[in-house]
DSSP file (Angstrom, degrees, kcal/mol; ACC not computed):
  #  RESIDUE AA STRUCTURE BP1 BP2  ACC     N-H-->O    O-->H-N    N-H-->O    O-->H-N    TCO  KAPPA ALPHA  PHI   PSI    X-CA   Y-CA   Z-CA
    1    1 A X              0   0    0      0, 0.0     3,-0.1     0, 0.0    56,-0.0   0.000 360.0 360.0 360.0 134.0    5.8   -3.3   27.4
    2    2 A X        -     0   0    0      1,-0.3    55,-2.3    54,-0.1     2,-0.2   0.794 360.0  -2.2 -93.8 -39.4    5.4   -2.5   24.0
    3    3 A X  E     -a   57   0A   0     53,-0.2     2,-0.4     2,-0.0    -1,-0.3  -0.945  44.0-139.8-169.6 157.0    1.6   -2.2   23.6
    4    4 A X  E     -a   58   0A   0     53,-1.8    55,-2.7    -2,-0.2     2,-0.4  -0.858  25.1-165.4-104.5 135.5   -1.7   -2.4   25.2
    5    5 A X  E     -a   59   0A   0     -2,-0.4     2,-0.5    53,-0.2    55,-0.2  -0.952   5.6-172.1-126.6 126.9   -4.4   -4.1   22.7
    6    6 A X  E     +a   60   0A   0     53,-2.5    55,-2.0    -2,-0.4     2,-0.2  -0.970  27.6 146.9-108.0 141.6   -8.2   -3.8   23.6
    7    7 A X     >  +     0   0    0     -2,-0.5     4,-0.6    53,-0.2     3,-0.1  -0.921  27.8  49.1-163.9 173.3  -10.2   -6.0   21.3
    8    8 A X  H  > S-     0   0    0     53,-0.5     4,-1.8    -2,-0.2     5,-0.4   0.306 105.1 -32.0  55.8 173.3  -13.3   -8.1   21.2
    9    9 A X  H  > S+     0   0    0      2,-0.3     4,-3.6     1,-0.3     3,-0.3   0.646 140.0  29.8 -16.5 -79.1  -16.9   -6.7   22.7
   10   10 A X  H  > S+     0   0    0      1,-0.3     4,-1.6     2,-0.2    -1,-0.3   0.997 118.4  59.0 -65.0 -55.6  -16.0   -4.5   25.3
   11   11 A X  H  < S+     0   0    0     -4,-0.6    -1,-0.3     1,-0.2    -2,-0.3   0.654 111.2  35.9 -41.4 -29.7  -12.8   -3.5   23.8
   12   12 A X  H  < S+     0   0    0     -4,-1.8     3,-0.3    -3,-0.3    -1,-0.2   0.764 128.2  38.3 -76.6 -31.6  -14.0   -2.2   20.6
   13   13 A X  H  < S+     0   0    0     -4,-3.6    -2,-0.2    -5,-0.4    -3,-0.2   0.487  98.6  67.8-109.2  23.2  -17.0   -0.8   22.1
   14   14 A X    >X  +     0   0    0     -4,-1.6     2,-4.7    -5,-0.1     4,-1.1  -0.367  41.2 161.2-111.6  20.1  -16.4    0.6   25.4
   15   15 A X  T 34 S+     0   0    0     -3,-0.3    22,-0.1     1,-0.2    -4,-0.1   0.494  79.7  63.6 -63.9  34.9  -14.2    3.8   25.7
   16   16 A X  T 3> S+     0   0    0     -2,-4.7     4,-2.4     2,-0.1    -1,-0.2   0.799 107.8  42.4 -94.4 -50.9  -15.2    4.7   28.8
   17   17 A X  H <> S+     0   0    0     -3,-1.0     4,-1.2     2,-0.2    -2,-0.2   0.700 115.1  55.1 -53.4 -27.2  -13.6    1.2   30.2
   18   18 A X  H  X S+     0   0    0     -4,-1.1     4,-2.9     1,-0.2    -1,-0.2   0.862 110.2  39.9 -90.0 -15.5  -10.7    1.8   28.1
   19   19 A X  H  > S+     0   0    0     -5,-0.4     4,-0.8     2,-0.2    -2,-0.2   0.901 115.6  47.8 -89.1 -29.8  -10.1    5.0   29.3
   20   20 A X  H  X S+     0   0    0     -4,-2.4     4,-1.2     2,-0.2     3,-0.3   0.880 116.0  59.0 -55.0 -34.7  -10.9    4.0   33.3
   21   21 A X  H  < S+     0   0    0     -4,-1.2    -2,-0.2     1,-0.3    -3,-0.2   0.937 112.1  31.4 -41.3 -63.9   -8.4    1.1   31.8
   22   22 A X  H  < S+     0   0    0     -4,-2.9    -1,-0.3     1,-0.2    10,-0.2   0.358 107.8  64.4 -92.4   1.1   -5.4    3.3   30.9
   23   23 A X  H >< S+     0   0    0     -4,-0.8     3,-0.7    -3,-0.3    -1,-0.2   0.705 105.7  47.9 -89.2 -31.9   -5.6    6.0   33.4
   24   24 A X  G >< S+     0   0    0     -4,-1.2     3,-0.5     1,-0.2    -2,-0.1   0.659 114.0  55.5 -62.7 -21.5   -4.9    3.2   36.3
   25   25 A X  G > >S+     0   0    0      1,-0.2     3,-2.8     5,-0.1     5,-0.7   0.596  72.5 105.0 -93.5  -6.8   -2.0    2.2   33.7
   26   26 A X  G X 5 +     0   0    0     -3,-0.7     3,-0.7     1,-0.3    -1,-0.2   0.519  68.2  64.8 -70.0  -7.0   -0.2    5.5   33.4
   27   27 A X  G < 5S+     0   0    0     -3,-0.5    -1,-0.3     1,-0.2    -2,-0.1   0.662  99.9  52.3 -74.3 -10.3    2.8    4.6   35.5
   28   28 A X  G < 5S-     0   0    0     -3,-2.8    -2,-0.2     2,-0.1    -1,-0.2   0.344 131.5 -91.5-100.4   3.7    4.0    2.0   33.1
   29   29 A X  T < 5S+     0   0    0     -3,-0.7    27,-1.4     1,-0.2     2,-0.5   0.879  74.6 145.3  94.9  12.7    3.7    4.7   30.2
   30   30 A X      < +     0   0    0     -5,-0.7     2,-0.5    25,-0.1    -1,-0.2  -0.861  14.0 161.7-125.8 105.5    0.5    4.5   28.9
   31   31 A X        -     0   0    0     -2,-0.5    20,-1.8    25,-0.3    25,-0.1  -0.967  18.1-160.7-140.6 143.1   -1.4    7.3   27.7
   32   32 A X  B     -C   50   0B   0     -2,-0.5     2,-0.5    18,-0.3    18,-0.2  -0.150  22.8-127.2 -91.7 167.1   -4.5    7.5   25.5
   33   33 A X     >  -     0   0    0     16,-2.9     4,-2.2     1,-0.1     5,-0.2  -0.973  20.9-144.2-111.3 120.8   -5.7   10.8   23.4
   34   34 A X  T  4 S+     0   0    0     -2,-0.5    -1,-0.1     2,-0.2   -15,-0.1   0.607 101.9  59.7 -59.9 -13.3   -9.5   11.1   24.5
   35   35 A X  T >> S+     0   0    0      2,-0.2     3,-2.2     3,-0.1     4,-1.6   0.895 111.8  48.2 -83.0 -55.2  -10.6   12.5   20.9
   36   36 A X  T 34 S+     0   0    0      1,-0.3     5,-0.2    13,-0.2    -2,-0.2   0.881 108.8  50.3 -40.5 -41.3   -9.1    8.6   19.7
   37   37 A X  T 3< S+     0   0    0     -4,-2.2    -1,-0.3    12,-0.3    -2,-0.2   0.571 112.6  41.4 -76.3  -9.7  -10.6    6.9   21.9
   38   38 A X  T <4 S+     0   0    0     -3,-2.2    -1,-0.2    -5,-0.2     2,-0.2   0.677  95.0  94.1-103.7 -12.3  -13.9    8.3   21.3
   39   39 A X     <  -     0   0    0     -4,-1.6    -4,-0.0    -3,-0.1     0, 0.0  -0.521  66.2-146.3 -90.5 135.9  -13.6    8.3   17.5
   40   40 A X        +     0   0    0     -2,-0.2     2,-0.3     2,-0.1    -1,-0.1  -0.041  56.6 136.7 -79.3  11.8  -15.0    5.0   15.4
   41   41 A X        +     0   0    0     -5,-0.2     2,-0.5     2,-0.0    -2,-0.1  -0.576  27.5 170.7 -74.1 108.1  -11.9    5.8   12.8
   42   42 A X        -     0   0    0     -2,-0.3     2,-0.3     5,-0.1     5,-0.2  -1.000  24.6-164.7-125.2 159.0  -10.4    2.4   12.0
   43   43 A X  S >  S-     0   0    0     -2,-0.5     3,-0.6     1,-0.1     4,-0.0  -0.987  84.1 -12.1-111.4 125.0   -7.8    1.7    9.3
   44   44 A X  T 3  S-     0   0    0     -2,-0.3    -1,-0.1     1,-0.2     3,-0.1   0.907 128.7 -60.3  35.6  50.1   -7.5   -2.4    8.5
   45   45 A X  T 3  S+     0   0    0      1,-0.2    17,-1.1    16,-0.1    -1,-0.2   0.851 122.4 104.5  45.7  53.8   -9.6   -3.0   11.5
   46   46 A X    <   -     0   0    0     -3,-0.6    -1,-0.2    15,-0.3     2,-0.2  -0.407  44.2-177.4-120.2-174.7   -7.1   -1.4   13.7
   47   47 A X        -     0   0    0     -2,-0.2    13,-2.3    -5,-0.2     2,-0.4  -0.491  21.4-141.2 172.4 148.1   -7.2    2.1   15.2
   48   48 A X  B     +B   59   0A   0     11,-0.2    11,-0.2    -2,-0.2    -2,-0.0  -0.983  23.3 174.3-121.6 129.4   -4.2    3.4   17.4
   49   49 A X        +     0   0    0      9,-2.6   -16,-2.9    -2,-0.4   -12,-0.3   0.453  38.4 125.3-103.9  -5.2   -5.6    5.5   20.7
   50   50 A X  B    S-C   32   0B   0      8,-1.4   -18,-0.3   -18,-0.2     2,-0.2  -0.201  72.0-104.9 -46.2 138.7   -2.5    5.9   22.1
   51   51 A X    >   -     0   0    0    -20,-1.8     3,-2.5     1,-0.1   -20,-0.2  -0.442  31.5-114.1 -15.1 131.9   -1.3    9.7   22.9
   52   52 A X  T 3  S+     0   0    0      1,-0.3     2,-5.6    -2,-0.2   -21,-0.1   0.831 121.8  44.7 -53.2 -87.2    1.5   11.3   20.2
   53   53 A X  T 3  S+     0   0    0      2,-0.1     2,-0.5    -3,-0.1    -1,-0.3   0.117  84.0 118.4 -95.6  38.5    3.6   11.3   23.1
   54   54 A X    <   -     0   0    0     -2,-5.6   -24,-0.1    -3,-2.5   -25,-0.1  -0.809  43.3-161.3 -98.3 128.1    3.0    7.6   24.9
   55   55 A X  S    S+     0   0    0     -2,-0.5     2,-0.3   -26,-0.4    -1,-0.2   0.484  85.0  63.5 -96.6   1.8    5.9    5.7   25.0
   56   56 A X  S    S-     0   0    0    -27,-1.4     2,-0.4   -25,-0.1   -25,-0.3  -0.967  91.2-134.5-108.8 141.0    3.7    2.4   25.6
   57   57 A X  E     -a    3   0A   0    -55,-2.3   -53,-1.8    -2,-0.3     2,-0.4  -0.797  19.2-158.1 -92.4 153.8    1.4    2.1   22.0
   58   58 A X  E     -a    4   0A   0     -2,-0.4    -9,-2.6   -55,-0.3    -8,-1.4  -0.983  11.9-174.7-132.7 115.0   -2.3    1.4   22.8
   59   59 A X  E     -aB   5  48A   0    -55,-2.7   -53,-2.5    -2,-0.4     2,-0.8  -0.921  30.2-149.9-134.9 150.1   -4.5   -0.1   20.2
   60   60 A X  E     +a    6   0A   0    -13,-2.3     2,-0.4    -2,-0.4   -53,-0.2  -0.773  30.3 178.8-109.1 122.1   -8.3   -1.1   19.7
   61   61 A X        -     0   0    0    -55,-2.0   -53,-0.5    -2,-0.8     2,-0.4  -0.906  20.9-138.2-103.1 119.4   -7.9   -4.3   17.1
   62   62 A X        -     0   0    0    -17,-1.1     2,-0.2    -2,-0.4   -55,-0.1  -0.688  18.5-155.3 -97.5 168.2  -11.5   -5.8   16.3
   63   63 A X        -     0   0    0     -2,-0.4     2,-0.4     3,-0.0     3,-0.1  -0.468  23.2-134.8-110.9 176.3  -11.9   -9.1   16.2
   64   64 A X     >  +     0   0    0     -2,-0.2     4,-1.1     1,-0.2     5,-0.1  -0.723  31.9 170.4-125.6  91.9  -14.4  -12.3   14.5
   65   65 A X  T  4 S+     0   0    0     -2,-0.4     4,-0.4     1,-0.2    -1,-0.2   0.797  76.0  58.7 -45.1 -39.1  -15.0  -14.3   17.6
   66   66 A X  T >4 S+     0   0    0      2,-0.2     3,-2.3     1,-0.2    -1,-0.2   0.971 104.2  47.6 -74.7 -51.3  -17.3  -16.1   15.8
   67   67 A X  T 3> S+     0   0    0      1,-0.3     4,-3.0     3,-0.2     3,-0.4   0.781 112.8  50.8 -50.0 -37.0  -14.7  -17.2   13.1
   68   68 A X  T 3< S+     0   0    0     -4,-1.1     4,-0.4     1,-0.2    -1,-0.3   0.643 107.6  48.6 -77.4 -18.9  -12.4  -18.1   15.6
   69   69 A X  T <4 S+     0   0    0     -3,-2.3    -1,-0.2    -4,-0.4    -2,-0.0  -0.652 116.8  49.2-124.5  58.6  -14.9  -20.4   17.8
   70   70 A X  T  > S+     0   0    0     -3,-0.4     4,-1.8    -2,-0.2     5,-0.3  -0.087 109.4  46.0 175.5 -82.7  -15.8  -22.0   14.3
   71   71 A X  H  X S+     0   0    0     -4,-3.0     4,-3.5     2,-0.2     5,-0.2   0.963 114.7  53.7 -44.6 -47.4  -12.2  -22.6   13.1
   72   72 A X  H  > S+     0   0    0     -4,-0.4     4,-1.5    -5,-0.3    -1,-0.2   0.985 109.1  46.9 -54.0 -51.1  -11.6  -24.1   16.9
   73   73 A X  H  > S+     0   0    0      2,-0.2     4,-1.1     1,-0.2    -1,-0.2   0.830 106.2  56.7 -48.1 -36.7  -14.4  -26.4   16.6
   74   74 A X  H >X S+     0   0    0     -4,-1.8     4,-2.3     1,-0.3     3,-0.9   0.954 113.2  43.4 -62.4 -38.9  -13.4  -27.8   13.0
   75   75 A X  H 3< S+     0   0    0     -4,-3.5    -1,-0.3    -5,-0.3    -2,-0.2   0.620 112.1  47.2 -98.8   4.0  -10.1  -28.8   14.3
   76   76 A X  H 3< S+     0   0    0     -4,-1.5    -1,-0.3    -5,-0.2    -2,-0.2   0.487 122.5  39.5 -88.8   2.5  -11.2  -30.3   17.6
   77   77 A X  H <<        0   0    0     -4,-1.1    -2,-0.2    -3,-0.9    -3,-0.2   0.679 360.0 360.0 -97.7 -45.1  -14.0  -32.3   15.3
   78   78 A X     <        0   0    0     -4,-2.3    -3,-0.1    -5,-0.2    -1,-0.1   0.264 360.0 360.0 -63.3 360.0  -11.2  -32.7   12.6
């Protein structure tokens, strides 16, 4: 596994769920830094929560759901 991605509603705005998320996940190599995860810091709607030393990377992506349920429609209308 390369990386864990949380994105859309609860996934950008939840770190309490991501961190109940990734503490179940820590045999596979995934661990978050609790100051990332709590921080609203994105760069190009990214943010990496991952711990310096996590060999799985963990990232909170956001998304436009709306944009996306809008493009789907055009092209099943299309």
């Amino acid at each position: 596994m390369d990386a864990l991605i949380f994105t859309a509603g609860i996934g950008e705005n939840a770190p309490s769920i991501r961190q109940r998320i990734c503490k179940e996940l820590d045999a596979l190599g995934i661990t978050i830094d609790e100051n990332k995860n709590k921080s609203k810091k994105t760069s190009n709607n990214m943010a990496e929560i991952s711990a310096d030393n996590s060999p799985v990377k963990v990232l909170v992506i956001r998304c436009n759901e709306e944009l996306e349920i809008a493009q789907q429609t055009m092209t099943c209308i299309s």
